[in-house]
C-alpha positions as CSV (number, residue, x, y, z in Angstrom):
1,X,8.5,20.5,-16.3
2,X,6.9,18.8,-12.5
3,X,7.2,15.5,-13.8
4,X,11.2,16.2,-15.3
5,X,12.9,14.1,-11.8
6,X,10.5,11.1,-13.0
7,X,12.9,10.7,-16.1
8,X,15.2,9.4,-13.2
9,X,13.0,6.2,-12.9
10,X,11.7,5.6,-16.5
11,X,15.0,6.0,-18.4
12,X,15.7,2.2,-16.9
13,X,12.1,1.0,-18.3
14,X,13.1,2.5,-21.3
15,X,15.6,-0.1,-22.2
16,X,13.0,-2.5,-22.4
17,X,9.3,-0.5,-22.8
18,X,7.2,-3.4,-24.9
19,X,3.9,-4.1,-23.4
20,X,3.8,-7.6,-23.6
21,X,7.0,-7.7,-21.5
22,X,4.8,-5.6,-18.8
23,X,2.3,-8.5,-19.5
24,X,4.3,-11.2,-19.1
25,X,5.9,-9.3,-16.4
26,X,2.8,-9.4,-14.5
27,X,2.4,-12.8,-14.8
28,X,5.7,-13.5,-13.2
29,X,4.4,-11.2,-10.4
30,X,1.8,-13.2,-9.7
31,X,3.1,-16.7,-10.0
32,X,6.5,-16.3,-7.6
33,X,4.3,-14.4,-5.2
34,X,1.2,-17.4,-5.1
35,X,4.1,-19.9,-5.6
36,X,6.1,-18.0,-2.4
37,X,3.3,-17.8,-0.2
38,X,2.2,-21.5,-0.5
39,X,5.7,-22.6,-0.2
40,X,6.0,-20.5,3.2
41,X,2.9,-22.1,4.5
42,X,4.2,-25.3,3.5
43,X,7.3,-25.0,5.5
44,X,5.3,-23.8,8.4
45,X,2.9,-27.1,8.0
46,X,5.7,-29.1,7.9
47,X,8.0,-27.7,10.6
48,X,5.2,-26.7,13.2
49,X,2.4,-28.8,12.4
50,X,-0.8,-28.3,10.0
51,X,-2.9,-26.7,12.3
52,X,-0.8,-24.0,12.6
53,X,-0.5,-23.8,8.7
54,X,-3.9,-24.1,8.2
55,X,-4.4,-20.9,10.9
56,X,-2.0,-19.2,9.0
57,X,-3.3,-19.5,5.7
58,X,-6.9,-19.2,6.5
59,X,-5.7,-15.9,8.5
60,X,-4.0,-14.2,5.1
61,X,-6.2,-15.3,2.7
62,X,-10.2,-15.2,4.3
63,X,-10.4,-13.5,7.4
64,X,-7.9,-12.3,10.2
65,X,-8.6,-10.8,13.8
66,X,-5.9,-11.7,15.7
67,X,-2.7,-9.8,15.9
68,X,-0.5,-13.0,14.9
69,X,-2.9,-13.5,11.4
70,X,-3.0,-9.1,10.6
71,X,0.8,-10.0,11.0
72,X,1.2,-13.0,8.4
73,X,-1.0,-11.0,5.9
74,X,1.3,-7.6,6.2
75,X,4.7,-9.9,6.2
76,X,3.1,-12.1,3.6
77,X,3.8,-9.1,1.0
78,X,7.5,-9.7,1.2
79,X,6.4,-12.5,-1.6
80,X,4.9,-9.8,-3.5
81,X,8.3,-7.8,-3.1
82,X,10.1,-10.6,-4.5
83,X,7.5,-11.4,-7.2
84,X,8.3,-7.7,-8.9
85,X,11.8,-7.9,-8.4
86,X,12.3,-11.3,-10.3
87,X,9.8,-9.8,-13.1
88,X,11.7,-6.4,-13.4
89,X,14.7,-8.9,-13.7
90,X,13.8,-11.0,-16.1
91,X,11.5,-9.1,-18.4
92,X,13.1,-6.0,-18.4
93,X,16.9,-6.5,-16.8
94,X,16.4,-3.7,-14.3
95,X,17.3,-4.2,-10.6
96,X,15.5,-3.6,-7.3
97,X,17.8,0.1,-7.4
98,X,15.8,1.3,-10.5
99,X,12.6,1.1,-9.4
100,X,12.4,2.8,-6.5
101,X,14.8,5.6,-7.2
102,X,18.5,6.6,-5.6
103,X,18.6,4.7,-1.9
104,X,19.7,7.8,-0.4
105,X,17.0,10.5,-2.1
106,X,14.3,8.3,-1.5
107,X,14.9,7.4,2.3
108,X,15.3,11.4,2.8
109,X,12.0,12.1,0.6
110,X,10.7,9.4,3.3
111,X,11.3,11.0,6.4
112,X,10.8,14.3,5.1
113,X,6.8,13.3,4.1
114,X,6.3,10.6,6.5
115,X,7.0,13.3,9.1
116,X,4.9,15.7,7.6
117,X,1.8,13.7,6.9
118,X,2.2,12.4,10.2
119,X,1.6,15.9,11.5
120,X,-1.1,16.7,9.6
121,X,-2.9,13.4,11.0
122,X,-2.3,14.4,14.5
123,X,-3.4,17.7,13.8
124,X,-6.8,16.7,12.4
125,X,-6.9,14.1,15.1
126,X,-7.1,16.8,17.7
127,X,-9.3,19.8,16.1
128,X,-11.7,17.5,13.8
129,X,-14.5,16.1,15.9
130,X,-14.4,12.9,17.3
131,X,-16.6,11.1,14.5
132,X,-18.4,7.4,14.6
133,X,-17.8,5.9,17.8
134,X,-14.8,3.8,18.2
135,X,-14.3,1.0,20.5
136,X,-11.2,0.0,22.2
137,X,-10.0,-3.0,20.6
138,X,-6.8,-3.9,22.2
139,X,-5.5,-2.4,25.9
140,X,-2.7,0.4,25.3
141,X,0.2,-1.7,26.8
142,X,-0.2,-4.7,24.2
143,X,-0.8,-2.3,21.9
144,X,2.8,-0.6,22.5
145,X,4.4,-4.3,22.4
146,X,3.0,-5.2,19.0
147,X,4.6,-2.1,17.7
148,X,8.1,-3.2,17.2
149,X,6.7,-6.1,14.7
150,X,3.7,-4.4,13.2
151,X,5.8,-1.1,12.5
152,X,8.4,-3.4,10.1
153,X,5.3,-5.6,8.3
154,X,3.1,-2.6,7.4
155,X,6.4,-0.9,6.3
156,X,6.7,-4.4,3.9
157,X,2.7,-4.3,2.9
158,X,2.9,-0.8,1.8
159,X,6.4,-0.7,0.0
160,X,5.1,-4.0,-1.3
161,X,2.2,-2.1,-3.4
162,X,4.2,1.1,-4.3
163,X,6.7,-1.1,-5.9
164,X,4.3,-3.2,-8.0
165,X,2.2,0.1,-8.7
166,X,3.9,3.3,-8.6
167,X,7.3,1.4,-9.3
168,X,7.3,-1.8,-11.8
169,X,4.0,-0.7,-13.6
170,X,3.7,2.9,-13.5
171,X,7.6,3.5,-14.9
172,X,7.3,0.9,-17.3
173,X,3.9,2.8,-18.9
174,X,6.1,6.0,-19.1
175,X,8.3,4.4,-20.9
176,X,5.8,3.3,-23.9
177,X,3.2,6.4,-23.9
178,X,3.7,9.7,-23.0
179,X,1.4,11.0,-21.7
180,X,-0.1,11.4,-17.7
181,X,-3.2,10.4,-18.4
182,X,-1.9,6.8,-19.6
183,X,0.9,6.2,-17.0
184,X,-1.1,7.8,-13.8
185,X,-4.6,6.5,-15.1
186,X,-4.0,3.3,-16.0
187,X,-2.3,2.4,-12.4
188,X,-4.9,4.0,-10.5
189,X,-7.5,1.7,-12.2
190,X,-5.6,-1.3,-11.6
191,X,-5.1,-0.2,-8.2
192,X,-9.2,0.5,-7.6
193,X,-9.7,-2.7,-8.9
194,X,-7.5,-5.0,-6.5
195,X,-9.5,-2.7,-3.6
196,X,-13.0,-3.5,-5.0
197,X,-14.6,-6.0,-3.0
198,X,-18.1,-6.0,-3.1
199,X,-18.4,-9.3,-0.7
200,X,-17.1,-7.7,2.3
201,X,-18.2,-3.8,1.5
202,X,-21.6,-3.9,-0.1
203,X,-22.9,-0.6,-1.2
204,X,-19.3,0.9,-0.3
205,X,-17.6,-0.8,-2.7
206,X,-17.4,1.0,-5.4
207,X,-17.1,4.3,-3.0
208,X,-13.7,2.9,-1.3
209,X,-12.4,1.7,-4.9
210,X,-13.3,5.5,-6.2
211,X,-10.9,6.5,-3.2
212,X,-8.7,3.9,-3.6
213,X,-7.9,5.5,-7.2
214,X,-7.6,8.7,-5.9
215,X,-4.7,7.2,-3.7
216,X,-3.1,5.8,-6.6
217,X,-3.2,9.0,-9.0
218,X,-1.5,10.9,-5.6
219,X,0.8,8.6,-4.9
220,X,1.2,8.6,-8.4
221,X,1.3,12.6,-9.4
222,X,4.3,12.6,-5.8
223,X,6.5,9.8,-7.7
224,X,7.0,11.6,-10.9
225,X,7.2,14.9,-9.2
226,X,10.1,13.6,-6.9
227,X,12.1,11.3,-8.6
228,X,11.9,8.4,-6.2
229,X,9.3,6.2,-4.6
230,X,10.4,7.5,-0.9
231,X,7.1,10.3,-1.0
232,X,4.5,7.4,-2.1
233,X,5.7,4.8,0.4
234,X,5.5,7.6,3.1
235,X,2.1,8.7,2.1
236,X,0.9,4.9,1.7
237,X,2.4,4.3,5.1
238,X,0.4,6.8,7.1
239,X,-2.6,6.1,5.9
240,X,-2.5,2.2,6.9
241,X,-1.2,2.8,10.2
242,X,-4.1,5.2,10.5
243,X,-5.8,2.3,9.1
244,X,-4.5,-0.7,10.4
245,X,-3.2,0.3,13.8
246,X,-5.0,3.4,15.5
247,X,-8.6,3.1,14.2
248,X,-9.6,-0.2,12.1
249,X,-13.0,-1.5,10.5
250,X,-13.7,-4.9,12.5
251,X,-12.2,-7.7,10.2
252,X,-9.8,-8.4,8.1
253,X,-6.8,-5.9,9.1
254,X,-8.2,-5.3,12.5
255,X,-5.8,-7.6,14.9
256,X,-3.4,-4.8,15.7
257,X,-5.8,-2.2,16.0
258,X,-6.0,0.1,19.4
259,X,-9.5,1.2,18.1
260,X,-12.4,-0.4,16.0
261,X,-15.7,1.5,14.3
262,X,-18.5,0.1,15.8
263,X,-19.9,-1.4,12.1
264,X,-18.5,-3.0,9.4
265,X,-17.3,-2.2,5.7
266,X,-20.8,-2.7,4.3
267,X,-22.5,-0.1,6.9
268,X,-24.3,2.6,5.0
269,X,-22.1,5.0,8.1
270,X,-18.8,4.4,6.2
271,X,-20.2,5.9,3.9
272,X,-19.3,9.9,5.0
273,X,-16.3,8.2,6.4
274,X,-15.5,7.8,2.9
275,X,-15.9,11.3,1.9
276,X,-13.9,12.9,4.9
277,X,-10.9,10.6,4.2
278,X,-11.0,11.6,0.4
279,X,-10.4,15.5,1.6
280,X,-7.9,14.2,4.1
281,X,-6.1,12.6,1.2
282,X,-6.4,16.2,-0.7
283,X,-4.3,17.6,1.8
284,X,-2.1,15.0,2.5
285,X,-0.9,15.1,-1.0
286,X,-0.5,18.9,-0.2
287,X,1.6,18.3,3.1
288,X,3.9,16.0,1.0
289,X,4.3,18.5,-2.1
290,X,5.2,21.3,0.8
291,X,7.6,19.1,2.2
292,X,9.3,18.5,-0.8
293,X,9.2,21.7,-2.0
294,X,7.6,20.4,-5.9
């Protein structure tokens, strides 16, 4: 069967597979990672001052444009991190080891799809026409400088979400019903949800939270076929740095970008925008299944 290697992950949920555990689980989630994130900006208030705090937390949780605040928001997921490990913990007694598959399979699954999704980025970057104009956000030199920090926090935001999703709540799903449908599905719409914002993208809303599902049932569909969570965080990965540091909408997640689109997330022109990334998705999934052979 193509989903056999994602026994490897669920036979730990199985110890534990009742869904008000999950619930309660999720609960956890949220309360050590608000409790985290406060305390941090606490700390910072008391040690540096409360403007700096106030900077800080206005920067993560309403709007960001600098580099520092795009910074804080991607490090801030290291509370989510912790948030699903103390749930899986204590809800379920699995460690940090079970979710995310055997340390040394899923750093190789990694490379092998970072590097080949990678590719396939560059390669439509250079035949695909150029597309909306983009404007140049931040000089190349800076740019290069920031990379050595916003590298390791967009490696934390997006292995962040693939432990909460395709981690904590997809494997323990598998564990109570067997079938795809329930375990991929029900994921995906949790995941479109926590991308719906209809504030900030208007009419595109509901079009990036349609993507946004798409992603999930992908990153999803790679988990189960590989065994690990290596080939989601690798996919996940790409796309935000393609996201968050080549070409970014102006905003929230656009303070270590080299580029910005000339409009904003609720400009009817992100609309095709939409539609193209959805087929570069498609064969992203396809570049990741190729390099793992599944």
């Amino acid at each position: 069967m193509r989903y056999d290697p994602h026994e490897t992950l669920v036979s730990a949920a199985r110890g534990q597979p009742a869904l008000w555990r999950l619930a309660a689980g999720l609960a956890v989630i949220a309360a050590v990672q608000i409790g985290l994130t406060y305390t941090v900006y606490g700390l910072i208030s008391a040690l540096r001052g409360p403007g700096i705090a106030e900077a800080a937390f206005r920067g993560v949780f309403e709007t960001t444009a600098t580099a520092s605040d795009t910074l804080w928001l991607l490090a801030s997921f290291l509370c989510l991190i912790c948030g699903t490990a103390v749930a899986a913990q204590l809800m379920q007694g699995r460690s940090l080891r079970s979710l995310t598959g055997p340390p040394g399979a899923a750093l190789g699954q990694f490379v092998r799809v970072l590097r080949a999704v990678a590719l396939l980025y560059l390669v439509l970057w250079i035949v695909l026409p150029a597309g909306p104009e983009k404007v140049a956000h931040r000089p190349v030199g800076a740019w290069l400088a920031l990379l050595p920090l916003a590298l390791p926090a967009l490696a934390i935001q997006t292995f962040a979400e693939e432990m909460l999703f395709r981690g904590y709540l997809q494997q323990q799903l598998a564990a109570r019903f067997r079938s795809p449908l329930l375990w991929i599905g029900m994921p995906a719409l949790m995941f479109a949800l926590a991308h719906y914002s209809p504030g900030a993208a208007g009419d595109n809303a509901l079009p990036a939270a349609l993507w946004a599902a798409a992603f999930s049932v992908a990153a999803s569909d790679l988990t189960a076929r590989s065994g690990t969570l290596g080939a989601a965080v690798a996919l996940h990965f790409v796309n935000n740095a393609m996201a968050v540091l080549i070409v970014a909408l102006p905003g929230p997640v656009s303070g270590l970008a080299l580029y910005t689109y000339g409009f904003g997330a609720d400009d009817p022109a992100l609309g095709p925008l939409i539609a193209v990334d959805l087929a570069v998705l498609g064969l992203s999934w396809l570049a990741a299944r190729v390099a793992l052979r599944v």
